[in-house]
N, C-alpha and C positions, 0 to 999 in steps of 0.2 A: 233331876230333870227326867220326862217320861219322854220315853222313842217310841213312834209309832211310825210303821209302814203309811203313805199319803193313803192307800188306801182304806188302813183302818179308820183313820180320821176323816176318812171322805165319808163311811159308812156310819158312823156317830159322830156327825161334826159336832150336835148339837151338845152332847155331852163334853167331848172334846175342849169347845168352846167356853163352857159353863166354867172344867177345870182352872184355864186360862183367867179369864174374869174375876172369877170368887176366890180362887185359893190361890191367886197369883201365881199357879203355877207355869212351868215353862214345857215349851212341847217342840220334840224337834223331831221333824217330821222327814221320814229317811226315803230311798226309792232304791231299791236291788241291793240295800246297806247301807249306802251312802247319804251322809245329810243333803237335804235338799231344802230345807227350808224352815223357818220355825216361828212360834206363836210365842207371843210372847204379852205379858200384861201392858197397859197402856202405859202406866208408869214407869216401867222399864225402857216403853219408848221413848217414852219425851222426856229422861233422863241421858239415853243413849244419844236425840238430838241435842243436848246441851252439853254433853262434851261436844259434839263433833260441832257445834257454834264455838265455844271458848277454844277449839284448838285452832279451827280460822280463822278468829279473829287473833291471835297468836301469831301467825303466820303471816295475815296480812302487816301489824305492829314491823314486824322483823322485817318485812320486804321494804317497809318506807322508812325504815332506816339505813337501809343498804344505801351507799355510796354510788352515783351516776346512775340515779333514778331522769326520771324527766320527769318536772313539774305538770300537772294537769291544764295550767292556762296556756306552756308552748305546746303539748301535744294539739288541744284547739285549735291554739292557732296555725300551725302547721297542716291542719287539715279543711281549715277552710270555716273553721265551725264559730 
């Protein structure tokens, strides 16, 4: 993974960018040392959003089996809806 200062990558985003893109490389982009942020390829994102869908929907699985849920037709009705 390349570290670069925000400002290096401010100053050659376009190169920067290209890295990203083409070489799927990854960039993690620091400030005073610290990460602050990162670039990352598209695929890696819309890989990163499909854990985080499979692990909600996991979640929500486990919460409608939990015991002394309220069914969705009395919450309605109970509010009038």
């Amino acid at each position: 993974m390349i570290r670069l200062t925000a400002s290096d990558a401010r100053s050659d985003f376009s190169t920067t960018l290209n890295k990203v893109a083409f070489t799927k490389e990854r960039v993690l982009l620091e400030r005073h040392g610290k990460p602050l942020a990162a670039l990352v390829p598209v695929e890696d994102l819309e890989l990163l959003q499909e854990l985080e869908n499979r692990l909600d929907l996991a979640a929500a699985r486990k919460a409608l089996k939990e015991p002394g849920r309220i069914p969705w037709a009395k919450v309605k009705k109970d509010l009038g809806l």
